[in-house]
N, C-alpha and C positions, 0 to 999 in steps of 0.2 A: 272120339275126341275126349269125352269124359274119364275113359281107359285111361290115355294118354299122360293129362292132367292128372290123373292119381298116382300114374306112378311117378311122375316127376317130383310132386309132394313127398310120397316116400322116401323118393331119392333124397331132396332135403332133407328131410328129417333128419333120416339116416345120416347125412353127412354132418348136419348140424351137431348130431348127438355122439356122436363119434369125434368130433372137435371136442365137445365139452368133455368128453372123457379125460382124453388123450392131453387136454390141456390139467384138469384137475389131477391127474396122475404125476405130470411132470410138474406141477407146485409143490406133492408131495415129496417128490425125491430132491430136486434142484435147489440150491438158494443162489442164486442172477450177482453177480459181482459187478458192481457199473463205475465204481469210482476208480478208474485204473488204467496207467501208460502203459503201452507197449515198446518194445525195442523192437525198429523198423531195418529193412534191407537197402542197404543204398550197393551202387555199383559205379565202377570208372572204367578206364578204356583193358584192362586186364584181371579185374578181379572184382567179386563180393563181399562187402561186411554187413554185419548184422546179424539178426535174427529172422527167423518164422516159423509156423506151424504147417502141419500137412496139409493137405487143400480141404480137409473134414475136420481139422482140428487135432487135436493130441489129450489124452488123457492117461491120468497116473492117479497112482497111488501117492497119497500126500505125506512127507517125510518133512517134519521139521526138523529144521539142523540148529543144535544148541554148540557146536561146538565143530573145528574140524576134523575131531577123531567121529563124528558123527557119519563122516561122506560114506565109512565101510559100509554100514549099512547098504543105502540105497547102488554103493558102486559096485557090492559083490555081494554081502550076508542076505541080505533081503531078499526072501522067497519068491514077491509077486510083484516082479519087475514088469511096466516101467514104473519109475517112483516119478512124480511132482513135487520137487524139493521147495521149500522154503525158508529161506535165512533173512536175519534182521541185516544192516550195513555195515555192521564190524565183521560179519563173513563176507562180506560183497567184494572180495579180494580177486585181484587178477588169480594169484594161486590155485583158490578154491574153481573157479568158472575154468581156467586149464582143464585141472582132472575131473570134472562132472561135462567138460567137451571129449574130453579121451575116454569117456564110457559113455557116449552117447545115447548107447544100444539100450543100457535101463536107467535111461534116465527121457521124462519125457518132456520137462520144462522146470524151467525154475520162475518162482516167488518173491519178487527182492519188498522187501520192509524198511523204507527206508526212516526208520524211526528217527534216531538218534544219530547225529553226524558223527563221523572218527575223523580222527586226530589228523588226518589229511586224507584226501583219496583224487586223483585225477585221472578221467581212462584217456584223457590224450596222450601224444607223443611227448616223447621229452624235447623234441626241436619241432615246433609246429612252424607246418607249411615250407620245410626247408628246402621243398625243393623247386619253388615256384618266389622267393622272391630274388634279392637283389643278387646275395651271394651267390656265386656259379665258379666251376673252374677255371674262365677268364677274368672274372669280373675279381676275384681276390679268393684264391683257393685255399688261404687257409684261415681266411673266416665261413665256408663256407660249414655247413652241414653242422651248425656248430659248435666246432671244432675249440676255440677260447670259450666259450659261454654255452653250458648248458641252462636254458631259462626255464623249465619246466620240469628239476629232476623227480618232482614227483611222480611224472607221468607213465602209468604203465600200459598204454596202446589197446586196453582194454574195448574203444570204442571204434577198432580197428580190424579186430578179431569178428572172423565169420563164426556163427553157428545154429547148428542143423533143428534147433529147438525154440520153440516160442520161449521168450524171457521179459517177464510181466514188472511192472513196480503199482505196489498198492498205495493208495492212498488214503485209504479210509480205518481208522482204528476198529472199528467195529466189525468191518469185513474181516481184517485179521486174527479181530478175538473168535468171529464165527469159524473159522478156517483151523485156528488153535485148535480150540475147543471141539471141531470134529476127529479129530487126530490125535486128543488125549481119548476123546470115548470108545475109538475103533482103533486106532491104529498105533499107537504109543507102544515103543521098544521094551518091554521092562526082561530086567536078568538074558538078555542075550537075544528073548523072544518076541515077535509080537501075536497080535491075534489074525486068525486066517479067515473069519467073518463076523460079521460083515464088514467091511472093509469104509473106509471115507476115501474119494479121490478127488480130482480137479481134470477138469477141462478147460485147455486155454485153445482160442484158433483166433489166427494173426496170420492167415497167408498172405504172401506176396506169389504175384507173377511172374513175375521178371528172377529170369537166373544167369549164369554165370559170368555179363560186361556190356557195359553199355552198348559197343557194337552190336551185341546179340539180340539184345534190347529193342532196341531203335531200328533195325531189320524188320524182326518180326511184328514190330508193332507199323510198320508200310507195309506191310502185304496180309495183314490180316484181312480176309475175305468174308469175314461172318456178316448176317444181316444184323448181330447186335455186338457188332466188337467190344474186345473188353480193353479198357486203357493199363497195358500192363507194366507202364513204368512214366512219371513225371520227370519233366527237368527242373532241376533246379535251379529257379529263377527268383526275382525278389526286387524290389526295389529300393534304388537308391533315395537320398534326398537332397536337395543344395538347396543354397540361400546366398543372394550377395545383399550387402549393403545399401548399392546401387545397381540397380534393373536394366539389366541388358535389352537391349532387344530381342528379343525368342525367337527371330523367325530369323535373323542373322547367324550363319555360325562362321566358325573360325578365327582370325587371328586379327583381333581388333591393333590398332595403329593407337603408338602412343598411350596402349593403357596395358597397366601392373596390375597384377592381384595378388594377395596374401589369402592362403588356403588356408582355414582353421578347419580340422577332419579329426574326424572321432568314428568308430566300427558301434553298428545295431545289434547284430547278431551276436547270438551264441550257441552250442550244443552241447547235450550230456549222450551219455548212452543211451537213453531213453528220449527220444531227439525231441520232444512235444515238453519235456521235463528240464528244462534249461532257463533258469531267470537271469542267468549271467549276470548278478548282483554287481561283482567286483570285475568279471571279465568284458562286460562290456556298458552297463546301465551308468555305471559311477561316471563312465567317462563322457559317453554322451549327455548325461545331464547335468554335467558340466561343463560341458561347450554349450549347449543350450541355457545355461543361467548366462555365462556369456555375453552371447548373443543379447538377451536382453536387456544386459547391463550394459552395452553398447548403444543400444537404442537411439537415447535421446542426447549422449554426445556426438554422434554422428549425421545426426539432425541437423545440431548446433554446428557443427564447424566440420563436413565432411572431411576424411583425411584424404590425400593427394592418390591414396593408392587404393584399389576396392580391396573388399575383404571377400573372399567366398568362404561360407560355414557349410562342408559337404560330410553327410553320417553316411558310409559304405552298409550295404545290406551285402552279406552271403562272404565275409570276410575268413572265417573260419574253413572254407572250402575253399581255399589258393585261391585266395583273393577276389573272391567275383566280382563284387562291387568297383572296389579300385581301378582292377585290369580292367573293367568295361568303358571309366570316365578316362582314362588315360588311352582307349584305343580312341574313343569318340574325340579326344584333343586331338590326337595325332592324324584322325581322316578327317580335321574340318568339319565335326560331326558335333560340336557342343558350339558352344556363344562365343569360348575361350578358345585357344589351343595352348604347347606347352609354352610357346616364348614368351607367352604372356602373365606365365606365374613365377612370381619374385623367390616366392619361400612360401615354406608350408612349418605348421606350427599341427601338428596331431595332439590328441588327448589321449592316454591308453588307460591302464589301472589305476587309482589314484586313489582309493580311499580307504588301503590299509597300509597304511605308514606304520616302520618302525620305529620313527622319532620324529624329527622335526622336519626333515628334509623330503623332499622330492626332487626326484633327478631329472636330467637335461642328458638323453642319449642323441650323438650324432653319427655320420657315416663316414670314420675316417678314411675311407677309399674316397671321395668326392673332394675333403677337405684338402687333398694335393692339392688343389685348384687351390692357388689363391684367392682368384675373386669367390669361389665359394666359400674357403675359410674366412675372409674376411668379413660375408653377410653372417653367415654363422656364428660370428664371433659377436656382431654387432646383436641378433636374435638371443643373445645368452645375454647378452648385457640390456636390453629392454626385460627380458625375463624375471632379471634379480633385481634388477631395480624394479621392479613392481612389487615387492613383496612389503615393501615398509611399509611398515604399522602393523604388519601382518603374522601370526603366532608358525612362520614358517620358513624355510627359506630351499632356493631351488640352488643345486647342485650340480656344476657340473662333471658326468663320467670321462674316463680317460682316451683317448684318442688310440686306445689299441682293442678297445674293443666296439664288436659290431652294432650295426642297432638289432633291437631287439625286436621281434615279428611285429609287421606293423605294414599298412596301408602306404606308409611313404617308400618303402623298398620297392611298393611295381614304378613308383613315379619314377626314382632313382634308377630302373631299369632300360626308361625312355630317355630320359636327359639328368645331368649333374645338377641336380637346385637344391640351394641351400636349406636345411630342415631342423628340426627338433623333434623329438620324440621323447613326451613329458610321462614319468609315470614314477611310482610311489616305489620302485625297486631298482638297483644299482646293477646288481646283475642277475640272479636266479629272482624269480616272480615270486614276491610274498603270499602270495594266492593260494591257498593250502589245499584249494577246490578248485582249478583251471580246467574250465569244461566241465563239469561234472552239474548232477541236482544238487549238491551241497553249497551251489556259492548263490546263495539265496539271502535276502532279507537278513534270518539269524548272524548269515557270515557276516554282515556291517555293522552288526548289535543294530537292527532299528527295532528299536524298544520300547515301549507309549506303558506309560501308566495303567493297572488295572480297572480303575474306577472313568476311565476316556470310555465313552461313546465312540464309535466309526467316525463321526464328524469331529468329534473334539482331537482325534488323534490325525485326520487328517492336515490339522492347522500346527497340532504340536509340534513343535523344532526339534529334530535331535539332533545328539552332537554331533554324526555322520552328517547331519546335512550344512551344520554349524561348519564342518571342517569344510566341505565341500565348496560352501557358499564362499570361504575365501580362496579356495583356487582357481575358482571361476572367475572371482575380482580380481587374480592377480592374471589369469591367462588374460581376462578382458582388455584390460590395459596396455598389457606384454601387446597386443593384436590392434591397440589403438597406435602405438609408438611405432610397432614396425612398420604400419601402414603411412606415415608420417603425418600422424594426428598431431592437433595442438596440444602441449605438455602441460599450459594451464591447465587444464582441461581433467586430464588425469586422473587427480586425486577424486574428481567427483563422481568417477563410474565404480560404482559398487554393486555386486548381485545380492540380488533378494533372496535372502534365507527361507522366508515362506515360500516362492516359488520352488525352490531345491527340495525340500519339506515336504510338498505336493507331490512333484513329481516322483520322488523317491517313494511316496505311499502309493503312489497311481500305479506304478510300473512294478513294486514291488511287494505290496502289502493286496490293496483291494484298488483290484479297476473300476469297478464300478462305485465308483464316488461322484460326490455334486459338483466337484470341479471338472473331472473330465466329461459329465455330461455336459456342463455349460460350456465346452469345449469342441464336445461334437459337432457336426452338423445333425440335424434333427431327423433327418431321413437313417443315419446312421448309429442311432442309440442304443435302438438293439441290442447292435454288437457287442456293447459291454457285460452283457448279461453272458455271453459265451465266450466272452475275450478272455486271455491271460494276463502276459503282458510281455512289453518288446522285448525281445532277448531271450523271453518265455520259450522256447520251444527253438530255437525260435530263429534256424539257421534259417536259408530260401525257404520259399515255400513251397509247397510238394500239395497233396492229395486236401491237405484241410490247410485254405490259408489264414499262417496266425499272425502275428507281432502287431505292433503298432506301428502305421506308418503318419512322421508328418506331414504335415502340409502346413506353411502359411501362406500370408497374404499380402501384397501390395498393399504400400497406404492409397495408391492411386488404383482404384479397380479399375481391372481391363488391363494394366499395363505391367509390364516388368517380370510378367511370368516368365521365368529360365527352366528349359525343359534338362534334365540331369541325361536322360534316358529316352529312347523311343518306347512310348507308352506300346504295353504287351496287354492281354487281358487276364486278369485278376479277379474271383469270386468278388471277396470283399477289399475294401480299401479305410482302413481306421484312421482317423484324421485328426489331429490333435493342433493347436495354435501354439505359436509365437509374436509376439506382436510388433506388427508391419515392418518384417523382412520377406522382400518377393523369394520367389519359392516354387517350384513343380515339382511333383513326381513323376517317374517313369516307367517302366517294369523292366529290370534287367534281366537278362538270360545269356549271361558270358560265361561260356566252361571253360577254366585254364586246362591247359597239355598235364599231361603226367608225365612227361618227360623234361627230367633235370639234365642242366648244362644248359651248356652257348647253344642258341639258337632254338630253343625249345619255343614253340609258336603258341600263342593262344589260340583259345578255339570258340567260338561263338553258334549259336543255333539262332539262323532266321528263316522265314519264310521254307521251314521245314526243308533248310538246309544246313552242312555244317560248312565254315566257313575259315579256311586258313586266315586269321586279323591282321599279319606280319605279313603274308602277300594276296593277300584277297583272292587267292583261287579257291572253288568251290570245292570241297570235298565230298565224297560217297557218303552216304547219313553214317556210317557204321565205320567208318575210320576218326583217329585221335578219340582225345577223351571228353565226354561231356557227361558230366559224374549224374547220374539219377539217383531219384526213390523210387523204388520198388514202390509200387499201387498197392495197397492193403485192402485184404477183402473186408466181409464183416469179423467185426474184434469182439468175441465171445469169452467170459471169464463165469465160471460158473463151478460148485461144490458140490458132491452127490453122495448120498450113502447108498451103496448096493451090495450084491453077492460081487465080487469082485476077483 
């Protein structure tokens, strides 16, 4: 037994001292990169985009790129292929990422720097979500695909593009300068040459599991047989949010008798290529919180003298992937699945881009395919003129676009796809998106100029007003209004809802500067404060949520507790849930998980995931889990970013 006992100590030892080795060795060679996004794999019912690494990771030899007669290098002159390219954002060109995809073979990952913003960059489509809203070849085929209005011609589809190599964005200046600075000591180009030892290179590993379409996906992930399965692909799910005025009953659904609503909708999400790397500043932050100043600038006139019509205030989650949010609220109207259904909504009043004006105006987009209807052009007619009449006294005024052209991508095209309802569609551009960043990491904070004095504390900048929120804080007061009048609010009344600029102020630092502030603590619920220490912020990342869930989701509250909760969604289960107030508008959240079709044209069906089936929404038969499209993220393994010098 004594025997026994000794050698098991040896054993120890040995193994103990044989870690300490192994671990001090690799201190000397490694320096651990931790500040740092990945570009992730998503999939739909025929194809992959994105990025990954091998299932062991990829490493290369480190090649900074000063320029793009630099790619020779690493794409053909350089000896000791593969190279680990790294460029700062003025090379972060669809161009460059083409021809470092067409020599894949020595090239082993690339390094995006996103220092300094250029002059515009957007890796979306030039016609986003064209094939999933209103326009179809029945429904007006030559607004479809769009064919009058390109609104996004910045967009070079960049975030669309599959490929075979991990593709990193750093975040830390110091990482970078350590990264530099190995690459001038070892490995720097000079007269045609570099040096052949020792070498500096990088290791990045970002595997995904999941390959070639969701079908293939969503198969293998039912019949995996392991005693420790691996989850090798998420749906993309996410939650909505709604709010009426006045509290439905929650346990009623369907088509209430005798009662109107005015739908005030604004979209949460956003995405870049880098899908965790998305603050959607201008693409989706501006708008929602400014239906949210709104909201609470409505408050206490609605208290005061209810208007004759409810208002629902509803934020879409997962908008940017063919409409998940929308499509999900408008199938739940149409099966008797929400509080409402469609007959019961008057008009719908959307928020989109709204806080980069070219001048003084903001526009009024509608859907001249609907407006044939009389009685729809007449409500619309009437929702433009509450519009503009609310801007008096106001440094601004709302415009209306022309009747030939379409609306512009937007949550109110899936409603239009269900029934003809009158709508607006408010936003800061006429026809192409002044948005120089749509979708991208660049439409962040800098892109609104929020800008605070250098001598502000964190808390003093939290309360500072800038003029992004100055402008804001009146659109809000004029949307609020516009949504008092069409509801048929008292007109007394009117002139005295104005939004809070310090609220605007807030939220625009909460969501876009620093989350973790003493407003949105005192906002929290206390079990969930945590979270802000690991939080972004909404939009942050901030499409569904996949493998790490992020954004902000709200929640408010009834003034009557207990009562008036309206469920948006059939609650799904969700890690975390971020909860943020409005003051006493009821309110639920729910988890959606609605994949639209990837098939464009008449009849293309939506497709929904329950009860780990897929579910044709347009005729409720049950489909095979591996037929239509239910777009995923590729599961990521562990995300390794790391620098070595070796014989190489």
């Amino acid at each position: 037994m004594a025997l026994e006992s000794s050698k098991w100590v040896m054993f120890i030892v040995c193994w103990l001292f044989k870690n300490v080795s192994c671990n001090s060795v690799a201190q000397k060679i490694y320096v651990e990169l931790n500040n740092t996004v990945p570009c992730v794999r998503l999939l739909n019912a025929t194809h992959q985009i994105g990025c990954q690494s091998s299932i062991s990771g990829d490493t290369g030899v480190i090649h900074v790129l000063e320029s793009e007669a630099d790619l020779e290098w690493p794409l053909s002159k350089g000896p000791n292929p593969p190279y680990m390219v790294l460029l700062e954002s003025s090379l972060f060109t669809k161009s460059i990422m083409m021809k470092i995809k067409n020599a894949s073979s020595r090239v082993a990952g690339v390094v995006v720097v996103p220092k300094t913003s250029p002059p515009e960059f957007s890796p979306h489509t030039t016609c986003p979500n064209e094939n999933t809203g209103v326009y179809t070849e029945t429904y007006d085929h030559h607004l479809a695909h769009c064919n009058t209005t390109v609104w996004n011609p910045r967009g070079n589809g960049l975030s669309y593009e599959e490929f075979d190599f991990p593709v990193f964005s750093l975040k830390e200046d110091n990482e970078t300068e350590a990264i530099k600075q190995c690459y001038f000591d070892h490995n720097r180009v000079v007269n045609g040459s570099g040096l052949q030892y020792p070498l500096c290179a990088m290791q990045l590993l970002s595997h995904m599991y999941a390959v070639t379409d969701t079908a293939t996906c969503m198969r293998r992930r039912s019949i995996d047989f392991s005693t420790s399965p691996v989850m090798v692909c998420n749906p993309l799910g996410d939650y909505n949010v709604c709010a009426f005025i006045r509290p439905y009953n929650s346990t009623a659904f369907g088509h209430k008798e005798n009662e109107s609503v005015v739908v005030a909708a604004a979209r949460l999400d956003s995405r870049a290529f880098f899908l965790q790397d998305s603050t959607g500043a201008e693409g989706s932050v501006s708008g929602f919180v400014t239906l949210l100043a709104a909201a609470q600038a409505l408050r206490e006139a609605t208290q005061e003298a209810p208007p004759t019509r409810n208002i629902l205030f509803a934020f879409f989650h997962g908008e940017v992937f063919d409409y998940i949010g929308s499509s999900r609220m408008v199938y739940d109207m149409k099966n008797n699945k929400f509080v409402i259904d469609l007959d019961n909504v008057h008009s719908i009043l959307e928020i989109g881009q709204v806080a980069v004006r070219s001048g003084t105006n903001l526009f009024l987009h509608s859907d001249p395919v609907s407006r044939r209807n009389n009685t729809v052009h007449d409500e619309v007619t009437n929702l433009v003129k509450n519009l503009q009449s609310s801007t008096a006294g106001l440094n601004f005024s709302f415009v209306e676009t022309g009747f030939s052209q379409p609306l512009p991508p937007s949550s109110f095209q899936r409603f239009l796809r269900a029934r003809a309802i009158p709508g607006i569609f408010l936003a800061d551009h006429q026809t192409a998106f002044n948005n120089r960043y749509y979708e991208s990491f660049y439409d962040n904070a800098a892109h609104l100029n929020l800008t605070y004095p250098s001598n502000l504390s964190p808390e003093e900048q939290l309360e500072f007003v800038t003029d992004t929120a100055k402008s804001l804080t009146e659109v809000a007061t004029a949307v609020a209004r516009a949504l008092f009048k069409q509801a048929g609010g008292n007109n007394s009344l009117v002139n005295n809802i104005n939004a809070d600029p310090k609220t605007v102020t807030q939220m625009l630092y909460g969501f876009l500067v620093r989350s973790n502030n003493s407003w949105f603590q005192a906002l929290m619920a206390p079990e969930l404060k945590d979270v802000l220490h690991v939080l972004l912020f909404l939009g942050s990342g901030h499409g569904p949520t996949q493998q790490h869930p992020e954004g902000v989701f709200l929640r408010t509250h009834s003034s009557t507790p207990g009562q008036g909760s309206v469920p948006c969604l059939r609650p799904g289960g969700l890690r975390f849930q971020r909860i943020f107030h409005v003051d006493r508008i009821a309110v639920d959240v729910h988890q959606s998980t609605n994949f639209p079709s990837s098939q464009p044209g008449p009849g293309d069906a939506d497709l929904r995931r329950g009860s780990g089936r897929v579910v044709n929404i347009a005729t409720g038969d049950i489909l095979c889990q591996y037929q239509g499209r239910c777009p995923l993220q590729r599961r990521q393994g562990t995300q390794q970013r790391r620098i070595l010098i070796a014989s190489y």
